[in-house]
N, C-alpha and C positions, 0 to 999 in steps of 0.2 A: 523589329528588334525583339529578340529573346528576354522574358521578363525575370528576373530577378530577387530575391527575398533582400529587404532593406533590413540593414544590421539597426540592432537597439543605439539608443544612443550612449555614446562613453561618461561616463560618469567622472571627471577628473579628480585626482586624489581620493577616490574611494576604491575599498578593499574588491576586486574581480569578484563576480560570485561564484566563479569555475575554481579559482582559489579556495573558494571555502567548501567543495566537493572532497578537494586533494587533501584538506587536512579535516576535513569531518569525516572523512570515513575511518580515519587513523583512530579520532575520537570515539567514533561509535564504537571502534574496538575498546575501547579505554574502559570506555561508560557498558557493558558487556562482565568488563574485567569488575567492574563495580559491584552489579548485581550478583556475579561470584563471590567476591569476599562479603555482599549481606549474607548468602548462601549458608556461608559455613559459621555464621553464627546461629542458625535458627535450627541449632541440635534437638531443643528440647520441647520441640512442636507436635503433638502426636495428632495422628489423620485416623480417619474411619478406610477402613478396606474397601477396596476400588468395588465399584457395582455396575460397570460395564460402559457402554462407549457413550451415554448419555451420560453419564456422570463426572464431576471434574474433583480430581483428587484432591487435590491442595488446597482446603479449606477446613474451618477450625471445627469440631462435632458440636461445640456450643460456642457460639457465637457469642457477642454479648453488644448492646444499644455504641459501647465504643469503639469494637473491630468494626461495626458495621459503621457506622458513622466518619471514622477518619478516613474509611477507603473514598464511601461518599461525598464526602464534602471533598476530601483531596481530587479527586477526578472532578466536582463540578465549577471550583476554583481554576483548576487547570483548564475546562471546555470553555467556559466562560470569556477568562485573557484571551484565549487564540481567537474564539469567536470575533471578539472586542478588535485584535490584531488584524485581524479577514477584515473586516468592515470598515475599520479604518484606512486599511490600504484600498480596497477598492472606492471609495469615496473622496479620500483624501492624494491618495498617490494616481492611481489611475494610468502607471506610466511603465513601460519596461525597461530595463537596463540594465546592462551588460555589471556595473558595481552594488554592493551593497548600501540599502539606503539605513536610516536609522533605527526605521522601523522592523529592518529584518536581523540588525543588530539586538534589539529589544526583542525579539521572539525569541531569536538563539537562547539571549541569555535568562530569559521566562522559561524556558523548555528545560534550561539545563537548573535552575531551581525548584522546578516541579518533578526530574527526577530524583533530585536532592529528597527532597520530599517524600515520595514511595519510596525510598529505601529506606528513613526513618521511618516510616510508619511501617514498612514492612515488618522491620526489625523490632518495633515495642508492640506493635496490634495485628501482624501477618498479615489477615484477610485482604482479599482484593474484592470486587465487586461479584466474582464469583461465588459467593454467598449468598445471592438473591436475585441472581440473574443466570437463565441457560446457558451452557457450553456453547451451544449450537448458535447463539447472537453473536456471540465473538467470531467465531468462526464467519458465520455471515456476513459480519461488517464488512470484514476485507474480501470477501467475495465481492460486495455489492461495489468496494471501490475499483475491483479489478474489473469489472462490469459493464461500471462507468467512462472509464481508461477507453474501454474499448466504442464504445456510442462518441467519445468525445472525436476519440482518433478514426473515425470512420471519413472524416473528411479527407484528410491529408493521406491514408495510408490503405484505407477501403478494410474490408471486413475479411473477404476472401480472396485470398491470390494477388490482391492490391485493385479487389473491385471492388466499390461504394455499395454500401448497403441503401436501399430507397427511405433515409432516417430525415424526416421533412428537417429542413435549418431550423427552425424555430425550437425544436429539441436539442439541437445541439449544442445551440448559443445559449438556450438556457442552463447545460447541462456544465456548457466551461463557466459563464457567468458564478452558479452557486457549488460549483463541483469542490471549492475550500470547504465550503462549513462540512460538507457531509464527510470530504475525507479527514478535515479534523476530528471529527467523530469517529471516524473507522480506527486512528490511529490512537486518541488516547483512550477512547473506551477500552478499546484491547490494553491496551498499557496500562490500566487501573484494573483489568480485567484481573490480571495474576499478581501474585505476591511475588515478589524478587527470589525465584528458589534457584537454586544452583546444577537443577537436571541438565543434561545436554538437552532436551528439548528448550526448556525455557530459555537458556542462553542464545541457543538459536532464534528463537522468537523474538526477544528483547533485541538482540543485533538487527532486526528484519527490523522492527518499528522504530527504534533509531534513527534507521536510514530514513525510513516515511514520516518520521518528526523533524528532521532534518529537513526535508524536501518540501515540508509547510511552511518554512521557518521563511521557503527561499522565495515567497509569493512576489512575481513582478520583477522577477531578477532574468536573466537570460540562461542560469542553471536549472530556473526550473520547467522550463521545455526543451533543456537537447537532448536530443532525442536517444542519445546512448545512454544516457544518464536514465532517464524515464524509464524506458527498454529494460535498464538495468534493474531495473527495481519490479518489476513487470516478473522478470525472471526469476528472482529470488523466490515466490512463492514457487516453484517447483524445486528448488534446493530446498527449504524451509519442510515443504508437504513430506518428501525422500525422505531426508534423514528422519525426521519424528519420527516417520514408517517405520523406517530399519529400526531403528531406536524402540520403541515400543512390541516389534513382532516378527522383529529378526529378517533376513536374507528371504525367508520363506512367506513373508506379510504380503502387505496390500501396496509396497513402495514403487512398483512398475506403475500401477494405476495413478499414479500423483506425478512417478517422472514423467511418463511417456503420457496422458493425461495434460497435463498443461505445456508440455514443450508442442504436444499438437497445436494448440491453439497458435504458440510461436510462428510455428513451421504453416499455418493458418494464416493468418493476420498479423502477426507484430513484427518477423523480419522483413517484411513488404513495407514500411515504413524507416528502415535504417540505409538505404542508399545502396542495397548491394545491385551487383549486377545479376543475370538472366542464371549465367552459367553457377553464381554464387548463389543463388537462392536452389536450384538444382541442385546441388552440390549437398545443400542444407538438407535438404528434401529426402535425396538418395542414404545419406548418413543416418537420416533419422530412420526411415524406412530399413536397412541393415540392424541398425540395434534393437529394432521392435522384433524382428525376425531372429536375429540371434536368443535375446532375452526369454520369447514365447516359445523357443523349438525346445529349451528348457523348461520352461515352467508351464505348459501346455498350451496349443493353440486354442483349446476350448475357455481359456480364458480372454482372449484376446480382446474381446467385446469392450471387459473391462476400461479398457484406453478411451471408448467413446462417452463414459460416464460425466467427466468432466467437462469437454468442452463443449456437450451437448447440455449437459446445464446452464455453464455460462452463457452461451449463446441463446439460449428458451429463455434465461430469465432478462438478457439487455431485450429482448422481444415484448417481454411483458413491461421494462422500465421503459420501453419508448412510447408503449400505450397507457399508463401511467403518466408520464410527466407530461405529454402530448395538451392536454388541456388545458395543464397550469403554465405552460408555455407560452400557449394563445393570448393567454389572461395576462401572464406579465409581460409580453412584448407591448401591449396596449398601452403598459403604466413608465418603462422603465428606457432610461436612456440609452443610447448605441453603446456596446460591448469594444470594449477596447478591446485590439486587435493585438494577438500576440506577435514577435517581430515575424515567426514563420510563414504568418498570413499575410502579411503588409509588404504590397506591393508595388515598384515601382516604374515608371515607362522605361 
């Protein structure tokens, strides 16, 4: 007999957590719309002149012990609860299912008063955590979660073409095991990162970590492993990377290297995990392969190189995360109890 993925179990009389996908993304536009209207109060903010691609604009030229402090403590109040929330569910919940439990009730509504929060602070103290911290860690975080994404999902969807990379188990169970805390760090760190300004970049930003504060909120639910869902949030960083592009250096910038850049890694590894068929992965393939050809017969083929900057990083750097975690793996499978099994893995005769 043909084996089967066993559904989570029904939660009866609790809210679907696929339910809370279809109207939190409504929200997250909401909360988007939010950070616009802090935007247009913060007229009277003056900035030091840009000083190149290491440098992050939006920050105060004197600082003082209380911008830097409310951004501080607001982000380590916010990392703290989620941390608190991760720990508690994995300890106390330990269970997946298809509805929302009380606990993911209680994160929503902690996530949706700690944005409450940065935008009051935005609005009397600006400063975000950008004041004492590199451009380039932000930037990283979400690199390393997208990194991660890919080391976790190497089981179920393989690396290349829908082939397994040789990434020993004991990495990987350690990597879904604690992959919460660190993406709650990828996610609010950046989200303390900036000050709620009203650029189309930052809008776009804020929409993009929404969604991934949203998608922590949803720890042990059945939303937060399907895999369109996932996939989908996967994808955004190459809408997110484009437009900044465009946005920042016009038609003529660096935004082919960030589209065509991480849709490789897609057209790579991530649509090998969404169920298409032989002839719809080809199909994905050929289409991509035509617009990289189009895009570069314009903008010259002696760029084209460019496209391999990105997924050749992400890929070097899950290379180095798996030798890296590889030992503290060892270490904690010794100490720590069996990893509860997401429904996708749980299988039945």
């Amino acid at each position: 007999m043909v084996n089967s993925p066993a559904r989570a179990p029904a939660d009866r009389g609790s809210f679907r957590s696929e339910r809370a996908l279809i109207y939190g993304v409504p929200a997250v536009a909401l909360l988007t719309g939010l950070v616009w209207l802090v935007g247009q109060t913060l007229h009277g903010v003056t900035l030091l002149p840009d000083q190149g691609a290491s440098w992050y604009y939006w920050k105060l030229p004197e600082p003082t012990a209380w911008t830097r402090l409310s951004a501080w403590l607001g982000y380590a109040a916010h990392q703290i609860v989620s941390w608190g929330l991760i720990w508690y569910a994995q300890t106390r919940v330990r269970r997946y299912s298809t509805g929302l439990k009380p606990v993911n009730v209680l994160a929503i509504g902690l996530t949706l008063a700690f944005i409450g929060l940065h935008a009051v602070q935005t609005r009397f103290f600006y400063d975000g955590l950008a004041q004492d911290v590199s451009i380039f860690s932000s930037q990283g975080s979400v690199v390393l979660l997208l990194v991660v994404v890919l080391l976790m999902e190497n089981r179920r969807r393989g690396l290349v073409a829908g082939k397994r990379a040789p990434i020993p188990a004991t990495v990987v169970d350690f990597a879904r095991r604690y992959h919460g805390y660190l993406f709650s760090w990828a996610a609010i760190y950046t989200f303390w990162y900036h000050p709620m300004e009203a650029t189309s970049g930052h809008l776009i930003g804020f929409f993009y970590m929404f969604l991934l504060l949203l998608q922590s909120c949803l720890f042990f639910t059945t939303a937060h492993t399907n895999r369109w869902w996932t996939a989908s949030l996967e994808l955004m960083v190459a809408v997110h990377g484009t437009l900044v592009a465009v946005m920042n250096s016009g038609p003529d910038g660096a935004w082919p290297m960030f589209l065509f850049g991480f849709l490789a890694i897609f057209v790579i590894t991530q649509m090998h995990g969404l169920g298409f068929g032989a002839g719809t992965r080809w199909a994905i393939l050929a289409g991509y392969l035509v617009a990289v050809t189009a895009v570069y017969s314009w903008r010259g083929m002696d760029r084209l190189s460019e496209i391999l900057r990105i997924p050749m990083a992400e890929y070097l750097v899950l290379v180095v995360l798996v030798l890296l975690i590889w030992p503290f793996a060892l270490l904690a499978r010794s100490r720590s109890r069996p990893l509860t099994k997401e429904p996708s893995d749980v299988r039945t005769p």
